[in-house]
N, C-alpha and C positions, 0 to 999 in steps of 0.2 A: 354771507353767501360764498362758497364757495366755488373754485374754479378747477377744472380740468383740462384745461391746455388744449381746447379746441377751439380748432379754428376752422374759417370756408373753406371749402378745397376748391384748391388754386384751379382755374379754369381759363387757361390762352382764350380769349375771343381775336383778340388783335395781338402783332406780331409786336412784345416788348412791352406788353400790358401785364402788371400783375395785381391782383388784390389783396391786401394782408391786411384787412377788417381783421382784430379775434373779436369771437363771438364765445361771450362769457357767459355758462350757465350753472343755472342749480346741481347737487347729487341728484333728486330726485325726478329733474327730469327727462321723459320717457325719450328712449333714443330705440332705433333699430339698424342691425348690420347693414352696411350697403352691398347690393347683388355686384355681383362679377361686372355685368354689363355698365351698374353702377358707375364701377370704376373704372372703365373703360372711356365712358363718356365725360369724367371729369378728368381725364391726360388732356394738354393740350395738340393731340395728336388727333383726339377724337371728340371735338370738341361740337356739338350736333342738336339741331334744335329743330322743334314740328310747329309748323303757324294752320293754321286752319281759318279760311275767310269764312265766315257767314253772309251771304245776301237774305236781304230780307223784305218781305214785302211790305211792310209799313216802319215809320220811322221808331229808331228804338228807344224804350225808358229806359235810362241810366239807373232811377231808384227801383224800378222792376227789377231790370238784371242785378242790381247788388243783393237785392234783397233772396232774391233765387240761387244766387253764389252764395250765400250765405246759409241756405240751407239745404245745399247739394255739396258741391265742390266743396268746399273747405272742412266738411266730414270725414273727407279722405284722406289718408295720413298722408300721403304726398303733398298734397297742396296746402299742408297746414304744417311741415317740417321744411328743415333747413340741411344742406350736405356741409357736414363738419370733419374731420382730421383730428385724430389726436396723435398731434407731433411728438410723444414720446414713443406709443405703441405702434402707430403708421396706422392705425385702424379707421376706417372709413366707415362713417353712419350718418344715420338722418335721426336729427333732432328736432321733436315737438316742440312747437312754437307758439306765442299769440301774435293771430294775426288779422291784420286791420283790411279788409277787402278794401276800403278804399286806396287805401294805397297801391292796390293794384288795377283797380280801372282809370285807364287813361281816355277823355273825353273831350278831345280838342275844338273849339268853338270855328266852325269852317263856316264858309259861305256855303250856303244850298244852292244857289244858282252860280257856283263855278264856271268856267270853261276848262272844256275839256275835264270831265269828272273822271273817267276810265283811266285817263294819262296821271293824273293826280293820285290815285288809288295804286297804281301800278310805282309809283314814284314811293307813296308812300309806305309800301310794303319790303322793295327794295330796301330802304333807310334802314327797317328795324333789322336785317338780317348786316347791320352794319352793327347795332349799338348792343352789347353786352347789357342780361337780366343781372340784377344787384343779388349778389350771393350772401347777402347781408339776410333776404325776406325769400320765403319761396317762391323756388323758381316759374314763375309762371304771370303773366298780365292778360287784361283783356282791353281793346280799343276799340270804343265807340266811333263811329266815323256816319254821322247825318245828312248824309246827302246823299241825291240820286246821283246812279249811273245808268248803263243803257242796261241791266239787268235784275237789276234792284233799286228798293226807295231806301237802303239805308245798308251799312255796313258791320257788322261784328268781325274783328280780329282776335283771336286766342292764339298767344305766343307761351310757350313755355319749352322748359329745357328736356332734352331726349331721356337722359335720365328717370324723368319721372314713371317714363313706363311706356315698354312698345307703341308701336304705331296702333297695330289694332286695338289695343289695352286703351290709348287715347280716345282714337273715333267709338270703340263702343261706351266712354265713360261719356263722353259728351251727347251719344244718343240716352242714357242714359236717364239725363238731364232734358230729353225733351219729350212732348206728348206726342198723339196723334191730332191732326188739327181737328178732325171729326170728330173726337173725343176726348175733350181734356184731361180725364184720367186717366187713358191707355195709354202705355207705351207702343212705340213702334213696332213694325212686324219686319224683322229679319228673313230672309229668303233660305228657307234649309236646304243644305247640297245630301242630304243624307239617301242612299242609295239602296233598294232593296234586295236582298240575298234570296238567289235563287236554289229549292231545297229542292230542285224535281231530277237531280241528277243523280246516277249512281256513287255507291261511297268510292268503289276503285275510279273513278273519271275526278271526284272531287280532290283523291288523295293524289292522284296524280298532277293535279293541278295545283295543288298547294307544295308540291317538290317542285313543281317547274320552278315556279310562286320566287319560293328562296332563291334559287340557285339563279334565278334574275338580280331576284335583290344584294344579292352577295357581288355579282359579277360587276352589276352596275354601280354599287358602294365603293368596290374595288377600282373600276375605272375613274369615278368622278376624283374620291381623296386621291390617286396618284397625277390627275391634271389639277387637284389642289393644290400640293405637294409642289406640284413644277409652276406654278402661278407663285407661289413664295419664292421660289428660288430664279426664276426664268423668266415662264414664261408671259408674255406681254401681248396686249390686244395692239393693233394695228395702227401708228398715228392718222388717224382719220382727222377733218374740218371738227367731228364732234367730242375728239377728247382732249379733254385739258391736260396742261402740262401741272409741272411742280408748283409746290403754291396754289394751286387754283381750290383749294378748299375756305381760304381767307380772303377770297375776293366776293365783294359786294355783288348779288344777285339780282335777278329782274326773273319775279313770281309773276309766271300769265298763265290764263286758262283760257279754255272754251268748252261749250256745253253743246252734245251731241244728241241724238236720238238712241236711248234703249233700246224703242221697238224695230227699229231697224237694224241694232245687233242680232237681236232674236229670229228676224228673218235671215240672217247670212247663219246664224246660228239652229235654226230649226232644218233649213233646205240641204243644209250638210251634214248634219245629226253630230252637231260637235257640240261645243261648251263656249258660253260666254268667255272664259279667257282663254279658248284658241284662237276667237275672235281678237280678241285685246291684244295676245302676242304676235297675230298674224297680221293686221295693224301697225304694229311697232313695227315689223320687220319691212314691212312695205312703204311705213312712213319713212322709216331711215333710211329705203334704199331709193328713192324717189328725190328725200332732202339732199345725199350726199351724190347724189348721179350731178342733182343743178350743182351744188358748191363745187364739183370736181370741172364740171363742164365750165363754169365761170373761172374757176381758177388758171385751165390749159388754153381757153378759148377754140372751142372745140363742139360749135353747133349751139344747139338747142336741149330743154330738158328733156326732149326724146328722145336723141340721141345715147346710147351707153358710154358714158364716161369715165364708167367704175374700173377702179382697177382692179387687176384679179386678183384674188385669193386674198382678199381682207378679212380678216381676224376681227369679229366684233360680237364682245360679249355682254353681257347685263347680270347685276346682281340684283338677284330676287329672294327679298326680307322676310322668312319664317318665322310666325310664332309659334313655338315648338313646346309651348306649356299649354293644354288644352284652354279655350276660350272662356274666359269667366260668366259671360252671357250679360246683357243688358239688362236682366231683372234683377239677376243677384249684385249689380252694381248700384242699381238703385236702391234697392230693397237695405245695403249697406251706408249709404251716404245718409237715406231716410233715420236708421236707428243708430246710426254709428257702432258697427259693428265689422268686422272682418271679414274681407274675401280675396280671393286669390289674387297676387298682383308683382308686379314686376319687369324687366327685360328680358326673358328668356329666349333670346332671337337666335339663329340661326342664317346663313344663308347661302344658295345656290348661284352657282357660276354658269348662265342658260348661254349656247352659240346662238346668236340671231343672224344668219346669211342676209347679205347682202349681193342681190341677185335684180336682174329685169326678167324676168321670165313670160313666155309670152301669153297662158293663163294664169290670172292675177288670183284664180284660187289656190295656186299651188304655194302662195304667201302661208296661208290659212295650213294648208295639208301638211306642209312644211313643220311648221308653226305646231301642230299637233303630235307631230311625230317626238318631237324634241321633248315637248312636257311631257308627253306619257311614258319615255322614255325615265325622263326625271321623276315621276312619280313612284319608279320601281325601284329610287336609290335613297341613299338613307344620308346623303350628302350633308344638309340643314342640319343632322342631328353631328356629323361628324366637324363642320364648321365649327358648332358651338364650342363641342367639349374640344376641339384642337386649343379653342381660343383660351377654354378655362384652363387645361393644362400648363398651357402658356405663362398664362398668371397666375397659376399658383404653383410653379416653380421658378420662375424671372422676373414675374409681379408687374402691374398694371401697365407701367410705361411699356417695355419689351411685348409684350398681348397688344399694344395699340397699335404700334408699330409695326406690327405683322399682320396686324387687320390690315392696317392703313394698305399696305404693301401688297395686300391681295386685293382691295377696293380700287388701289391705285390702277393697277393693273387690266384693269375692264374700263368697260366706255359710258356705263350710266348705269342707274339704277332702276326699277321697273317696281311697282305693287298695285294690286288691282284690288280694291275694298268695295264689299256687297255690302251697300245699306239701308234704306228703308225703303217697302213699296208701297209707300203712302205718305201724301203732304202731311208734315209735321212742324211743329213750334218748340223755340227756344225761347223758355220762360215766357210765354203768348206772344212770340215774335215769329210769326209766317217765316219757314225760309223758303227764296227762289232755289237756290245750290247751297252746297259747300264744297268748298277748293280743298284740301290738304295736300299741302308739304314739306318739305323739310331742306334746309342746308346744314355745309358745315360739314360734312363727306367729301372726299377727293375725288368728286366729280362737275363737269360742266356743264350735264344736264342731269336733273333728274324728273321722273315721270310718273302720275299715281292719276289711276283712274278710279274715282268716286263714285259709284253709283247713286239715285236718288228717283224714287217714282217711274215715270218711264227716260229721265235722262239719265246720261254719263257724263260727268265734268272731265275733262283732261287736264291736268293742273302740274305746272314743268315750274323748276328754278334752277335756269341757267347762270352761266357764266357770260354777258353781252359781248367779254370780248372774244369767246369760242364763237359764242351763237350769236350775231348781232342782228338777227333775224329772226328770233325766235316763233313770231308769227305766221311765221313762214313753213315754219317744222310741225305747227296742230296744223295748220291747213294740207299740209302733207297724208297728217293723220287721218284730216275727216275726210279727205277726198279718198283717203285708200277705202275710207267702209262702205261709201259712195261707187265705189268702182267693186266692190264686191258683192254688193246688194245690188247691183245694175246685171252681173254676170249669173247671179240666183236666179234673176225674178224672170230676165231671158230665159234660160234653158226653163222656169217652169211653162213659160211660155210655148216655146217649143215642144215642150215636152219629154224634155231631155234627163 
């Protein structure tokens, strides 16, 4: 057997950790190049990983799930390859592998009647975002966790590394993998945002509109890359209670959610003729400014959290994750794990640097209006797509570590991260495992908080991985969140009252 001088690519999880396993393989076998983003996420600059909780409402088969991993998941070259190095040429790929799914479901034998099961689960998710995946097997495990909490009768965790493939690339591989519970042969129903074009207009009103069109999208591409530009080199978000400082990407996290009501976004959403995530960002905007009014008020002692304690002119941004290579779609993911066969895939991200004002204003719709203004504005710019290729230029003319380092630098630089994922509107099963939610997040980004909101039937999960020593209060910051849509749906359903 022959060797080629490959080996794992070295991946910092902890400061002064390194791994130099070689991993010795055949000529013949199958290897493929690693993407840009690839190799962004194996520096130890950018070292970043996606856990996904499953609740679920009955207790889980261990021999189910392996046997359904076995014939979903491990069809797909990611989860059945390995990220290797060949130290002569510096070329970075993924190597096909055999691999043993047991080796990757972890199934620890717990008490079912615990105390305190929530505090347990929250403990024990923190941990993994401590312990480094073995770059020896691909990157990826699942844990079984059998016991109830106050929102499920059993627990699924799926950890694996960022590399394997965007966020959205993730959550719809894992819808994928599951049915409708109504129907155990359909997959789930995804929510289409697709928009209908209006042809009753004149061609001069249409062509006049598609010159405005550009000369938006130009202006507004032009302004974001030159506040890109100056976030590389300057400019810096505001040291608020919620941003970390250096280092805080290597510090041990505490992953908490909470599960809200959908239909109640849709009433703050229908009464204003906006979009679910004007809702979502108008939210953040209100939650943070509500969280950081008490942190500031505690800090100067300075009243109550009614009182404004903000100080003025706070700089506070959020980066929001583009997948900028159209969506593979949940059927041609299955339809490929099913036959093993090929379909689109990879990190092709992108992202956007959104201002989120922090304000008391004395109508809490103007969170929302606010909130609305700022996307639509971002939707006229081509920012995501100018991200990327900044990034690949980067690296492939100074090479991976230099491109991390510049992310890092513009990541650093904002105060959290933001994604909102539309997912199925209908109860569905993992491998015949009812789920109550799923949580998705991620660490391992140079932030203190980060935020994704999961949609599911008529809920939305909100699911954060902070930094405890920024936020040590974390529970405090979704209660922040749910009372703001509480306070917005209270201001709707008045004026429909009135009649306003």
């Amino acid at each position: 057997m022959g060797s080629l001088g490959l080996r794992p690519i070295d991946t910092m999880t902890k400061i002064g950790q390194k791994n130099s396993t070689v991993v010795v393989i055949e000529q013949e076998q199958e290897q493929e190049p690693a993407s840009p983003a690839t190799r962004l996420f194996h520096t130890k600059t950018l070292n970043c990983h996606i856990i996904a909780i499953l609740g679920c409402t009955t207790k889980i088969n261990r021999d189910v799930i392996k046997k359904g991993l076995e014939s979903t998941l491990i069809n797909h070259p990611r989860f059945s390859s390995v990220p290797v190095v060949d130290e002569k040429k510096g070329v970075r790929k993924w190597m096909k592998t055999t691999i043993n799914v047991e080796e990757h479901i972890v199934c620890p034998n717990l008490d079912p009647d615990m105390d305190s099961p929530d505090e347990f689960l929250e403990n024990y998710t923190s941990n993994l975002t401590t312990i480094p995946l073995d770059l020896t097997k691909p990157l990826w495990e699942v844990h079984i966790l059998n016991f109830k909490t106050s929102e499920a009768n059993a627990i699924g965790i799926l950890k694996l590394h960022h590399s394997i493939g965007d966020g959205m690339s993730i959550i719809s591989l894992i819808l994928a993998c599951t049915r409708k519970a109504s129907d155990p042969e359909a997959l789930p129903t995804i929510p289409s945002s697709t928009k209908k074009e209006k042809n009753d207009v004149g061609f001069f009103r249409r062509f006049c509109y598609y010159v405005w069109f550009l000369c938006m999208v130009f202006w507004y591409t032009a302004v974001d890359a030159v506040l890109f530009l100056a976030t590389v080199l300057f400019l810096k978000d505001t040291e608020t209670p919620m941003k970390g400082g250096a280092g805080v990407e290597h510090s041990p996290k505490r992953l908490v959610h909470v599960t809200i009501s959908l239909d109640d976004m849709k009433i703050v959403k229908n009464a204003l003729s906006m979009t679910i995530n004007d809702v979502v960002m108008g939210m953040a905007q209100a939650g943070f400014s509500r969280y950081l009014n008490r942190r500031y008020g505690k800090k100067n002692g300075k009243g109550s959290s009614k009182t404004n304690n903000l100080p003025k002119n706070i700089r506070l941004r959020g980066s929001i994750v583009f997948n900028i290579r159209p969506s593979t779609g949940i059927k041609a993911l299955a339809e490929m794990m099913e036959k093993k066969s090929k379909a689109k895939w990879g990190n092709k991200i992108g992202y956007v640097l959104t201002r989120i004002p922090i304000s008391l204003p004395d109508n809490p719709l103007d969170y929302i209006r606010q909130a609305k203004t700022i996307i639509d504005r971002k939707k006229l710019s081509l920012e995501s797509r100018f991200s990327f290729s900044t990034a690949k230029l980067t690296q492939d003319i100074f090479g991976s570590k230099v491109a991390a380092k510049v992310t890092r630098r513009v990541l650093s630089s904002t105060t959290v991260l933001i994604s909102n994922v539309v997912g199925p509107q209908e109860e569905i099963t993992f491998f015949g495992h009812k789920l109550a939610y799923v949580a998705p997040t991620t660490f391992g980004l140079p932030y203190a908080v980060t935020i994704h909101f999961q949609s599911y039937c008529n809920k939305m999960t909100i699911s954060m991985s902070v930094d405890p020593e920024v936020i040590p209060d974390p529970y405090q910051l979704l209660d922040d969140l749910q009372d703001s849509l509480q306070m917005f749906k209270e201001v709707v359903t008045k004026q429909d009252t009135i009649g306003v």
